[in-house]
MMTF fields as JSON, N, C-alpha, C and O atoms, coordinates in Angstrom:
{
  "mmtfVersion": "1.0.0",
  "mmtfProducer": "UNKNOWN",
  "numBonds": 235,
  "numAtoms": 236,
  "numGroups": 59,
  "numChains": 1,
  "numModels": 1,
  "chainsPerModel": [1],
  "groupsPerChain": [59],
  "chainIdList": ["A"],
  "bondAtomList": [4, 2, 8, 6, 12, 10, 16, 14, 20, 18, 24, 22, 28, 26, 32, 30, 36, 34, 40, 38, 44, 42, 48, 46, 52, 50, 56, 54, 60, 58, 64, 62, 68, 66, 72, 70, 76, 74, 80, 78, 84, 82, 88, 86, 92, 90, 96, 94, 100, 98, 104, 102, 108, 106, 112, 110, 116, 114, 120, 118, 124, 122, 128, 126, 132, 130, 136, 134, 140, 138, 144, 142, 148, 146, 152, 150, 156, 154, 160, 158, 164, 162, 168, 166, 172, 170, 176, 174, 180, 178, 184, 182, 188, 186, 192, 190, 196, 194, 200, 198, 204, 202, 208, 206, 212, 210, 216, 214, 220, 218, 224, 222, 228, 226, 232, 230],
  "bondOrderList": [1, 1, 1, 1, 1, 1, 1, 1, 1, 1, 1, 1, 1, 1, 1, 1, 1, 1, 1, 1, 1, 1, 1, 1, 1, 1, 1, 1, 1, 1, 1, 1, 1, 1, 1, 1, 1, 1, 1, 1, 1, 1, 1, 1, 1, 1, 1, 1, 1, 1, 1, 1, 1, 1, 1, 1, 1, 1],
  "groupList": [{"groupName": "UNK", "atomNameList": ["N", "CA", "C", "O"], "elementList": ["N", "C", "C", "O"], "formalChargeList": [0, 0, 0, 0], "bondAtomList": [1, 0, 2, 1, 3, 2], "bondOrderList": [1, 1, 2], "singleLetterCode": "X", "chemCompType": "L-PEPTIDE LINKING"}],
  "groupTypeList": [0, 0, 0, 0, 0, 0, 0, 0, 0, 0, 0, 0, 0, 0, 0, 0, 0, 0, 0, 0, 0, 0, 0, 0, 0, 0, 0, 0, 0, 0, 0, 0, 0, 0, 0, 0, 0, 0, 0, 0, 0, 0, 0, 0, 0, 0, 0, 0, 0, 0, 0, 0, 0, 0, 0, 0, 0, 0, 0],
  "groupIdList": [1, 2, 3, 4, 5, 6, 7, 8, 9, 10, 11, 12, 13, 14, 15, 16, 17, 18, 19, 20, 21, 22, 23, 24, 25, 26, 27, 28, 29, 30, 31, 32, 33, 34, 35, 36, 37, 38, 39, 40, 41, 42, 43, 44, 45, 46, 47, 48, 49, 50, 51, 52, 53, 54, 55, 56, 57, 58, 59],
  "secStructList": [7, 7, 1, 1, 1, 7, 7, 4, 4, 4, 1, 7, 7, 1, 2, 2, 2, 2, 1, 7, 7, 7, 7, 7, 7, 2, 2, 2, 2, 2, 2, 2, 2, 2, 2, 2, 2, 6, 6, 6, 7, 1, 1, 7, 7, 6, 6, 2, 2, 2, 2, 2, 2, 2, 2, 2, 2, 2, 7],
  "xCoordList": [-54.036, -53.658, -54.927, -55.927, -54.827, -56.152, -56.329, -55.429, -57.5, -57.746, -57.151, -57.122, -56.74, -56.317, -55.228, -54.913, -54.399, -52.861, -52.198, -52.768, -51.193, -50.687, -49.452, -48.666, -49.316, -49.031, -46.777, -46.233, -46.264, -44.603, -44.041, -43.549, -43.929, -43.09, -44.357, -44.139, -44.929, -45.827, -45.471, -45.889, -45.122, -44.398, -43.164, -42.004, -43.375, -42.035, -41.245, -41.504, -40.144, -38.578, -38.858, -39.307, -38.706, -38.557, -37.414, -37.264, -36.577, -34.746, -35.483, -35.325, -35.881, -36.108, -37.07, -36.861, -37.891, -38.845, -37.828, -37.689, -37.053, -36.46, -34.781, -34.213, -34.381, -32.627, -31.747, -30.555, -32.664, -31.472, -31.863, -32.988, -30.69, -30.707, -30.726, -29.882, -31.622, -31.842, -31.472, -32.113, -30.159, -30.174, -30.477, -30.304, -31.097, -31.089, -30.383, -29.316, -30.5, -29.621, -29.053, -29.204, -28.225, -27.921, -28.596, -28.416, -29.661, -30.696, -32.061, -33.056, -32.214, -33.077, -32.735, -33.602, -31.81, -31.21, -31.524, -32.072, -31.314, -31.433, -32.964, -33.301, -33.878, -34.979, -35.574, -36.301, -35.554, -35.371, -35.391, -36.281, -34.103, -33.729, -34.572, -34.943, -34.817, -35.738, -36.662, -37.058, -37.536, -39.148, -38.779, -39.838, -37.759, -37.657, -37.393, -37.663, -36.862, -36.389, -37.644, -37.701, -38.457, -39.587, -40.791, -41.822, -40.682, -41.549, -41.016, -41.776, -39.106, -39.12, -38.589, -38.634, -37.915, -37.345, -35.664, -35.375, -34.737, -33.234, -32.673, -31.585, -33.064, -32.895, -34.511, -35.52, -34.354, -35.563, -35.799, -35.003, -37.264, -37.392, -37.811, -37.243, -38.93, -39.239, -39.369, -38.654, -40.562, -41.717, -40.889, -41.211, -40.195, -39.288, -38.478, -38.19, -38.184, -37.223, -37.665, -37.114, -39.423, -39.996, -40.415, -40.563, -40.696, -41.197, -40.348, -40.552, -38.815, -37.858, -37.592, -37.156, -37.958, -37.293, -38.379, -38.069, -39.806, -41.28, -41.157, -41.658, -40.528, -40.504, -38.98, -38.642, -38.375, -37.023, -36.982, -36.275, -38.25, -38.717, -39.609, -39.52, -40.493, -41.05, -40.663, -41.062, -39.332, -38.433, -38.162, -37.543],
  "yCoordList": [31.567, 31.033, 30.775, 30.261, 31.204, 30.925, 29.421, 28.687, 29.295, 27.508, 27.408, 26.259, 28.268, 28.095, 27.481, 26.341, 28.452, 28.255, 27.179, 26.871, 26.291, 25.191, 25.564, 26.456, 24.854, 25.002, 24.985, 24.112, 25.903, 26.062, 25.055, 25.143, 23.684, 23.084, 21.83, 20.619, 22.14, 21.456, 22.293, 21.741, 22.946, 23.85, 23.647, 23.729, 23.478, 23.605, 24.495, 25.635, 24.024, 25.15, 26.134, 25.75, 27.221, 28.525, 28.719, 29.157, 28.302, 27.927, 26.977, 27.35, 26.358, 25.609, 26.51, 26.287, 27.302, 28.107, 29.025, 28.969, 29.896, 30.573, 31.063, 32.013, 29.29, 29.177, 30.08, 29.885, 31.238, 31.84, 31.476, 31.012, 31.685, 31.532, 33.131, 33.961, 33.424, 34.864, 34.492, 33.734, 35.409, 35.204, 36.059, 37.132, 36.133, 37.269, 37.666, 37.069, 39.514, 40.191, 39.672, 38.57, 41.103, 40.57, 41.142, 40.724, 42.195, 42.314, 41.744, 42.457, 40.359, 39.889, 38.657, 38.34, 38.111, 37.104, 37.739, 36.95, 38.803, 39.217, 39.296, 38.827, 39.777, 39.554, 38.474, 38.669, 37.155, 36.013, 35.327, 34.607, 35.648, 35.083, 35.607, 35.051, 37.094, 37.702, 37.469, 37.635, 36.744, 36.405, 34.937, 34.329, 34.13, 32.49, 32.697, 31.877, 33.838, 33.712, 34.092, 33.563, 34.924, 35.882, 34.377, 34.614, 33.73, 32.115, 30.99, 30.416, 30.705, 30.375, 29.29, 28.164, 29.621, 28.563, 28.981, 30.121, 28.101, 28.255, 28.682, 29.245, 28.588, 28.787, 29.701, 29.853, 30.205, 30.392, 29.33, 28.397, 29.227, 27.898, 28.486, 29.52, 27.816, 28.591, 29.37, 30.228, 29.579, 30.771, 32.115, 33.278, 31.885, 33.142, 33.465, 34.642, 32.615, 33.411, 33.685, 34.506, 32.752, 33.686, 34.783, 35.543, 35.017, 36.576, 37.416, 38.485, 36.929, 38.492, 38.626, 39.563, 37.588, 37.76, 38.791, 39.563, 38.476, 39.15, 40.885, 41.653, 41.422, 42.536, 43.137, 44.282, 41.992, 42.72, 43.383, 44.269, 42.428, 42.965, 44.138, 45.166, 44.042, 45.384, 46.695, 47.601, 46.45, 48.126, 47.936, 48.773],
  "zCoordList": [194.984, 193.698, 192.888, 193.388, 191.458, 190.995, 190.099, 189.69, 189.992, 190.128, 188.65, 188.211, 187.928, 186.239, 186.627, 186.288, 187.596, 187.339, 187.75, 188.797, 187.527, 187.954, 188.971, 188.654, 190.19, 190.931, 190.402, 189.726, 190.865, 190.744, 190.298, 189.173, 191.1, 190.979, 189.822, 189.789, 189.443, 188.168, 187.097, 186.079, 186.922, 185.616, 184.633, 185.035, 183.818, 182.874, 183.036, 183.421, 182.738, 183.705, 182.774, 181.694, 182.939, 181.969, 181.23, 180.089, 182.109, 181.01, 179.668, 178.506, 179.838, 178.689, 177.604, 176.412, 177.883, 176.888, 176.338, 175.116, 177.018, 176.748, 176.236, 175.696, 176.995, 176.635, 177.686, 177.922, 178.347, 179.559, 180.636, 180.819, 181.832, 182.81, 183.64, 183.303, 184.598, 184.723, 186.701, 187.428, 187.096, 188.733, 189.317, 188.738, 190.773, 191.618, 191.63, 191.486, 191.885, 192.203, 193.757, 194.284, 194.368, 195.725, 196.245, 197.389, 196.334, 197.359, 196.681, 196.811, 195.875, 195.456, 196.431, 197.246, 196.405, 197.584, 199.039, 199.809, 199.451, 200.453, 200.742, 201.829, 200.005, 200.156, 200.532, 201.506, 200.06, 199.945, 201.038, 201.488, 201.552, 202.957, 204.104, 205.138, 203.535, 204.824, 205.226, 206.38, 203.748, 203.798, 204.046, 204.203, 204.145, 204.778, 206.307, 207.184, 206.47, 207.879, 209.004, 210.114, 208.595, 208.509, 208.768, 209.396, 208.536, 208.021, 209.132, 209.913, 209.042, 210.071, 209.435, 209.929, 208.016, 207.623, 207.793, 208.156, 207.541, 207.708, 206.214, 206.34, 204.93, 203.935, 203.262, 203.95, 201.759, 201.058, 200.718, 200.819, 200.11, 199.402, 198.005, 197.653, 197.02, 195.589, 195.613, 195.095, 196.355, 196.428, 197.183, 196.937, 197.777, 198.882, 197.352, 197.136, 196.501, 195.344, 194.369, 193.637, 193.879, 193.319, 193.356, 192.399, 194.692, 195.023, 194.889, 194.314, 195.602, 195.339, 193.417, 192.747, 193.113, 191.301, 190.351, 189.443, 190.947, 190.978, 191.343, 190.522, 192.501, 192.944, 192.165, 191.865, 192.029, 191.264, 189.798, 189.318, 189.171, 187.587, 187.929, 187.257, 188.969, 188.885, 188.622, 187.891, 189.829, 189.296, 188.498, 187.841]
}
């Protein structure tokens, strides 16, 4: 993480900049779960759904 950026949950919601609400797809969820499960958690947490939402805009 670079020392500029403020850490996820120190951020202003993006619903609020923007007024929408944007959801994972279902293999953006699936992703998600893979990289929490993958970790060793029972659920995703932010960062497991920021990343699939990150690789989902790419395509």
């Amino acid at each position: 993480m670079a020392a500029s950026k403020k850490a996820p949950w120190k951020r202003a919601n993006p619903k609020q900049a923007t007024g929408k609400t944007h959801h994972l797809s279902t293999s953006g969820k699936a992703s998600a779960k893979r990289a929490a499960k993958k970790s060793g958690r029972p659920y995703p947490n932010l960062v497991d759904n920021m990343r699939a939402a990150k690789q989902s805009k790419k395509k």
